[in-house]
C-alpha positions as a Markdown table, in Angstrom:
| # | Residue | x | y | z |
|---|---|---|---|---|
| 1 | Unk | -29.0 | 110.2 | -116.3 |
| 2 | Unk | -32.5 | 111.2 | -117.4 |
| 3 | Unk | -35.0 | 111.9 | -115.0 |
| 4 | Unk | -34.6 | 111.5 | -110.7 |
| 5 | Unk | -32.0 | 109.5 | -109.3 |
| 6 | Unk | -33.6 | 106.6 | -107.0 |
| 7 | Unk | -31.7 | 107.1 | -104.2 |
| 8 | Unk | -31.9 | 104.9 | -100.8 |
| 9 | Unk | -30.0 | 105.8 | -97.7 |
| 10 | Unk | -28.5 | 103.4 | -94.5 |
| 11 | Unk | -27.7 | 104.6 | -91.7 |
| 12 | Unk | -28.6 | 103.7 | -88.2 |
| 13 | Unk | -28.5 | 107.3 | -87.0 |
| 14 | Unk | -32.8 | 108.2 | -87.4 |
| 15 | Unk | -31.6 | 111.9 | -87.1 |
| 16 | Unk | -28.5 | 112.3 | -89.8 |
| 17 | Unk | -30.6 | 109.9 | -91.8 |
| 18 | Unk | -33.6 | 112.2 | -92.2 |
| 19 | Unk | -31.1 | 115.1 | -92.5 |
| 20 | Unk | -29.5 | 113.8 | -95.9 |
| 21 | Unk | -33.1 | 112.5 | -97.1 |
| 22 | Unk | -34.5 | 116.0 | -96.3 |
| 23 | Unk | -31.2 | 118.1 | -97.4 |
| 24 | Unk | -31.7 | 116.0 | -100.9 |
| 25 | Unk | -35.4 | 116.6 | -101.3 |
| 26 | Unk | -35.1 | 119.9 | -100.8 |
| 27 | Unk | -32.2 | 120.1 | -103.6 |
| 28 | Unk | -34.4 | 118.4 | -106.0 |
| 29 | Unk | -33.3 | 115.9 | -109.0 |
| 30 | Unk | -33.5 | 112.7 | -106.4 |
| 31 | Unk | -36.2 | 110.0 | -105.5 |
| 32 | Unk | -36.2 | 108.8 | -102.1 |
| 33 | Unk | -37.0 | 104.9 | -102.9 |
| 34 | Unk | -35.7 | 103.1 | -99.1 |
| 35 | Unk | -34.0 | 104.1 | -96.0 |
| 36 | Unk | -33.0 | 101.3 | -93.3 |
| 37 | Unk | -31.0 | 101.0 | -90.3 |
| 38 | Unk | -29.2 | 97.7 | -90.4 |
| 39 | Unk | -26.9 | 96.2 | -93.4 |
| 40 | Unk | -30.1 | 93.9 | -93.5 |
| 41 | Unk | -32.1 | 96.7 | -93.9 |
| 42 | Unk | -30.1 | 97.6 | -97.4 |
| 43 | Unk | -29.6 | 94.4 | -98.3 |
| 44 | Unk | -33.8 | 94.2 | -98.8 |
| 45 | Unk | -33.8 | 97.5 | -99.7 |
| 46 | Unk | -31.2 | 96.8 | -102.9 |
| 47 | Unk | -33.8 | 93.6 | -103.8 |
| 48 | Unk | -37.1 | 95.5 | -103.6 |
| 49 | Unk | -36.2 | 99.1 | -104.5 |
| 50 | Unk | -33.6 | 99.2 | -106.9 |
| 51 | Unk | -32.1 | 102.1 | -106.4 |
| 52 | Unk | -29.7 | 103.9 | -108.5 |
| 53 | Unk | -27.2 | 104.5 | -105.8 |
| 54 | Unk | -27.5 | 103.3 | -102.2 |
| 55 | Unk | -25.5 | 105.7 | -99.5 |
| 56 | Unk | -25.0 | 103.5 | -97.0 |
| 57 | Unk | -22.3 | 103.7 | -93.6 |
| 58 | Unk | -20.0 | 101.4 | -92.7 |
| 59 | Unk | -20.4 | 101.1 | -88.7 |
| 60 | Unk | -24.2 | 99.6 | -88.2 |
| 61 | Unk | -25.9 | 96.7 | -86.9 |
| 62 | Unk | -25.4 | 94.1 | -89.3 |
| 63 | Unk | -22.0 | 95.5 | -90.6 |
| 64 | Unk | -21.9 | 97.8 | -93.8 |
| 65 | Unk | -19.1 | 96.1 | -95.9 |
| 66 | Unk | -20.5 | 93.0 | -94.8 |
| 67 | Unk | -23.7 | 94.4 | -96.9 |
| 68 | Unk | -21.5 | 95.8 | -99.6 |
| 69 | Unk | -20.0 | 91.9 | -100.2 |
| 70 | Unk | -23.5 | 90.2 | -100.3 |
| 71 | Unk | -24.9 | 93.2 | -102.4 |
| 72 | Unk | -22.7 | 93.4 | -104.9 |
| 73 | Unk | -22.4 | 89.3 | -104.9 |
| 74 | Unk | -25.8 | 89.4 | -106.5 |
| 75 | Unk | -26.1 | 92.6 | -108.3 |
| 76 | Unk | -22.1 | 94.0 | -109.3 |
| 77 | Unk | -23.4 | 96.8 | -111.0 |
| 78 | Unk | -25.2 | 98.3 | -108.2 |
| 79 | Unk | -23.9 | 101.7 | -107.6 |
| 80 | Unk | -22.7 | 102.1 | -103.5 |
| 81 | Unk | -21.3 | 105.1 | -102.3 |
| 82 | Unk | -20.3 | 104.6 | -98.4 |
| 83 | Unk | -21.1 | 108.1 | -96.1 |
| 84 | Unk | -19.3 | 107.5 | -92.8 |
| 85 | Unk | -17.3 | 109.0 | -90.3 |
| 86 | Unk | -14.4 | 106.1 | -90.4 |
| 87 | Unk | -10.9 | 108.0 | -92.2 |
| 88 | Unk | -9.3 | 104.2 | -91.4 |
| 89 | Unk | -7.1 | 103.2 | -94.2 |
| 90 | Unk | -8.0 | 99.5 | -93.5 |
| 91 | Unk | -11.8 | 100.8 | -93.6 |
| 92 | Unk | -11.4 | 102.7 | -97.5 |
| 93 | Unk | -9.2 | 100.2 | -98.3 |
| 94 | Unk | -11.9 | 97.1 | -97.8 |
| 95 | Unk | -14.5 | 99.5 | -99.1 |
| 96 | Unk | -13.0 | 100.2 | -102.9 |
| 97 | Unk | -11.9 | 96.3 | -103.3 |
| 98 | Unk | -15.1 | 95.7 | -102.3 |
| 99 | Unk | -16.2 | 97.4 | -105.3 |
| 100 | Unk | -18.1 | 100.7 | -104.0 |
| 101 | Unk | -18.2 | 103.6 | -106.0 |
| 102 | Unk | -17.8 | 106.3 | -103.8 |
| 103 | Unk | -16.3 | 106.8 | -100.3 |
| 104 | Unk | -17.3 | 110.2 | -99.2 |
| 105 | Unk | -17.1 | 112.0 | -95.1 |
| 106 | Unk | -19.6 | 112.6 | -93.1 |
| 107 | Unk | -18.8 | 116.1 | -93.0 |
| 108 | Unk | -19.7 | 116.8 | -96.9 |
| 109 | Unk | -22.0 | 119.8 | -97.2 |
| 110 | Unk | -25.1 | 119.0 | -99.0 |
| 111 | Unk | -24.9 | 120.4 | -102.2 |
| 112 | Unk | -21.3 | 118.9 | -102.2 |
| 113 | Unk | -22.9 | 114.9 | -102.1 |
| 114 | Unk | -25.6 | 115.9 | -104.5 |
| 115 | Unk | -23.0 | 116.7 | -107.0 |
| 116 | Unk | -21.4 | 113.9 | -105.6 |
| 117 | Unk | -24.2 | 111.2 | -106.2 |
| 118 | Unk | -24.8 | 113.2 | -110.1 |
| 119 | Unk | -21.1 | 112.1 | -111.0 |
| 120 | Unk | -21.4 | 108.3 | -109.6 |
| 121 | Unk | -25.0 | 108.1 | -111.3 |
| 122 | Unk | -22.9 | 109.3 | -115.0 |
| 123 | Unk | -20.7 | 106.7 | -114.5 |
| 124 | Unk | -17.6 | 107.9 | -112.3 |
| 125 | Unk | -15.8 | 107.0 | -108.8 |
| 126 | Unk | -15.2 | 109.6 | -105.7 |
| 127 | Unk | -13.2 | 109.4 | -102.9 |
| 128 | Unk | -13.2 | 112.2 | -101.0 |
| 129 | Unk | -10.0 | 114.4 | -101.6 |
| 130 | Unk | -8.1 | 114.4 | -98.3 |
| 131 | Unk | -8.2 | 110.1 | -98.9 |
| 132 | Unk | -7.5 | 110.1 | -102.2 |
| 133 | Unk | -4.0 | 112.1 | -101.2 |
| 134 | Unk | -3.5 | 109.8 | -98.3 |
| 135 | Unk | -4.0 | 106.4 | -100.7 |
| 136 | Unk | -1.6 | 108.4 | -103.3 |
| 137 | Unk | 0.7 | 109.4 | -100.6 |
| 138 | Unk | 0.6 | 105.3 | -99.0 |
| 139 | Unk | 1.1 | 104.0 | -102.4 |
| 140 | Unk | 4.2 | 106.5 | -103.4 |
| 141 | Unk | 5.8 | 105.9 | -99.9 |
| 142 | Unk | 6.0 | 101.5 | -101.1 |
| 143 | Unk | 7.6 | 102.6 | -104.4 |
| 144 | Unk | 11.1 | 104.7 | -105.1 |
| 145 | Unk | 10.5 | 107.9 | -106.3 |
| 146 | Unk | 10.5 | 107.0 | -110.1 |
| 147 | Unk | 8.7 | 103.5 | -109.5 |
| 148 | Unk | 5.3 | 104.8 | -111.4 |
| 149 | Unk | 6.7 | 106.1 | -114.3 |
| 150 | Unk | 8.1 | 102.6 | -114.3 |
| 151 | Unk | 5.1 | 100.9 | -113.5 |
| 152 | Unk | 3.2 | 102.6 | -116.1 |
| 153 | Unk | 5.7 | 101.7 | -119.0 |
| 154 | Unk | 5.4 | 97.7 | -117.6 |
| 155 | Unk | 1.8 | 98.1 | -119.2 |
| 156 | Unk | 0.3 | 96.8 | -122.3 |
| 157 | Unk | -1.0 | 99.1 | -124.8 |
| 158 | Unk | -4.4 | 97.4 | -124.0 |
| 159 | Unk | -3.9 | 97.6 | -120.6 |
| 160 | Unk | -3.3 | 101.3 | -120.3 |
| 161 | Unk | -6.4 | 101.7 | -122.8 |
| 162 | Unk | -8.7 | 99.7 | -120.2 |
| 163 | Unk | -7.0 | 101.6 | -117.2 |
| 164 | Unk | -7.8 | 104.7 | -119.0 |
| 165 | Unk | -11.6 | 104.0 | -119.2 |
| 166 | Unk | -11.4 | 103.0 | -115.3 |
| 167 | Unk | -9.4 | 105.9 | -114.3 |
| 168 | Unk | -12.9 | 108.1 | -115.7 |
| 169 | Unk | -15.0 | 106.1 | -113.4 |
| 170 | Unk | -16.0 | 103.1 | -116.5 |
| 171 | Unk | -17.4 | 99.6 | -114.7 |
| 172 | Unk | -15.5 | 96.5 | -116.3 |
| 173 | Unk | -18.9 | 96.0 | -118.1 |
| 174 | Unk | -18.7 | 99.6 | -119.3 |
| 175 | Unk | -15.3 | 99.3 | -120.2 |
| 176 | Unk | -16.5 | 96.0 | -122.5 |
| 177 | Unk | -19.2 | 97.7 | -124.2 |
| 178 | Unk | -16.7 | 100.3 | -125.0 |
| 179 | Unk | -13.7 | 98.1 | -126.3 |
| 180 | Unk | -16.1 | 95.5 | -127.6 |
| 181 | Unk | -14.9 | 93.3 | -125.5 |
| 182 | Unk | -15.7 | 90.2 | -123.1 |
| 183 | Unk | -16.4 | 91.2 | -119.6 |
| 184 | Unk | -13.7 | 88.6 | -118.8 |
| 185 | Unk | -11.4 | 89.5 | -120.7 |
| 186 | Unk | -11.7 | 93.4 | -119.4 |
| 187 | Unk | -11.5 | 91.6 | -115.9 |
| 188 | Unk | -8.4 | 89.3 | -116.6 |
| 189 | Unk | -6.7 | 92.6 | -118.1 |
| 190 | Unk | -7.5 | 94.6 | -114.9 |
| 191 | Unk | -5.9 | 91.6 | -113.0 |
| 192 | Unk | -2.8 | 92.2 | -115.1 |
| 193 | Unk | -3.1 | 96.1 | -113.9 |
| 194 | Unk | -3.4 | 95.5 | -110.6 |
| 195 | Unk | 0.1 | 93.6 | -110.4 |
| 196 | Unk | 2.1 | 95.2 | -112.4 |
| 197 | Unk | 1.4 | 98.3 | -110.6 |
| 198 | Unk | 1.7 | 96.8 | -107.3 |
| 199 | Unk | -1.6 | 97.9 | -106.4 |
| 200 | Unk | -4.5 | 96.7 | -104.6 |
| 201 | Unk | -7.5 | 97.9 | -106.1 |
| 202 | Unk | -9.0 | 99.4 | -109.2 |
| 203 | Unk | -9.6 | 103.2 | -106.8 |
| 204 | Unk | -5.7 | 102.7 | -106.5 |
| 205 | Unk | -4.8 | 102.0 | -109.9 |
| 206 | Unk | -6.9 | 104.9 | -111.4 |
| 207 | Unk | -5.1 | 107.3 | -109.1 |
| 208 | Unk | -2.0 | 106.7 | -110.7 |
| 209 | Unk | -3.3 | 107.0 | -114.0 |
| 210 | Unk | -4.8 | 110.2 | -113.6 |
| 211 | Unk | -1.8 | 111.4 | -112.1 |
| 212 | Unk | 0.6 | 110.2 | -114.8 |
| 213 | Unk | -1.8 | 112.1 | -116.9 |
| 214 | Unk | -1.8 | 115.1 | -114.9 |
| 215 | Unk | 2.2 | 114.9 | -114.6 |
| 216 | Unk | 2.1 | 114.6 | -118.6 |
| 217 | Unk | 0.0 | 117.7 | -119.2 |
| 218 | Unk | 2.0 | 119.5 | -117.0 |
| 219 | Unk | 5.7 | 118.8 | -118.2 |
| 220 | Unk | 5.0 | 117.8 | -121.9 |
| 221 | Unk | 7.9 | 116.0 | -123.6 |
């Protein structure tokens, strides 16, 4: 992305609030464009500011993935990425079908979420790693232990091509512009996806197609 990235940040914690504004600042290459309080606070935010990415938690007055549905109700291609304290499966879980971005703990060093926020700017998803093992390790524990490799053949070659794009962090609009596509019809493909991998988000999905990939490179036929 050329030039800052406009960054606005919710939390209603005035002292860890400051602390990522000023911890940002100070690494340079961001714009400081809102901070708020309440999930009313970024939901006025998102309409004035515009912000590239808004970090936003979960647990504030007003309810963060309540603010993350009316959000991206208006605006789906406004980048979220949700800092918080909450490991709850049912929390990450709401948080990716709600369409976030990112998912990252409170406990990230600094430089870590600038990096962080660089990658979801370009284009790609992050969940932090010790979730993303715990969604993989949910999602193999539903299945027998050859049910992805399964899965994966029960795909369309178009559908693996769209899951592909995804699985490197792609929007569905993206992922049209790409394909030459309809948005639909990227959408209605996804929904395909979804079922056939017994999945129940796009975060989900992706994880098993980057480790497919990963298994491939490994042990090449």
């Amino acid at each position: 992305m050329i030039g800052a990235i406009r960054i606005a940040v919710v939390d209603d914690h005035p002292l860890f609030r400051e602390g990522v504004i000023r911890s940002l600042s100070e690494i340079g290459g961001f714009e400081m464009v809102g901070e708020g309080a309440t999930g009313q606070d970024a939901e006025r935010i998102v309409s004035t500011a515009r912000p590239d990415i808004l970090l936003l938690d979960i647990s504030m007055p007003g309810g963060g993935l309540a603010s993350v549905a009316n959000i991206l109700a208006g605006d789906p291609d406004q980048k979220i990425v949700m800092l918080t304290v909450s490991e709850a499966n049912a929390d990450v879980t709401r948080a990716l079908n709600a369409g976030v971005r990112g998912y990252v703990l409170k406990g990230v060093g600094s430089r870590t979420l600038a990096e962080i926020l660089h990658n979801v700017a370009g284009g790609e998803s992050y969940v932090s790693p010790t979730l993303s093992a715990r969604l993989l390790s949910d999602l193999h524990s539903l299945q027998p232990a050859n049910g992805m490799s399964d899965r994966m053949r029960q795909l369309t070659g178009r559908e693996a091509e769209i899951l592909r794009l995804v699985a490197e962090g792609l929007s569905n609009k993206e992922v049209a512009l790409r394909l030459k596509l309809q948005e639909k019809t990227v959408k209605h493909h996804m929904t395909g996806v979804l079922s056939k991998l017994n999945v129940r988000n796009r975060t989900e999905a992706a994880l098993l197609m980057r480790e497919a990939r990963d298994r491939s490179e490994l042990h090449p036929r």
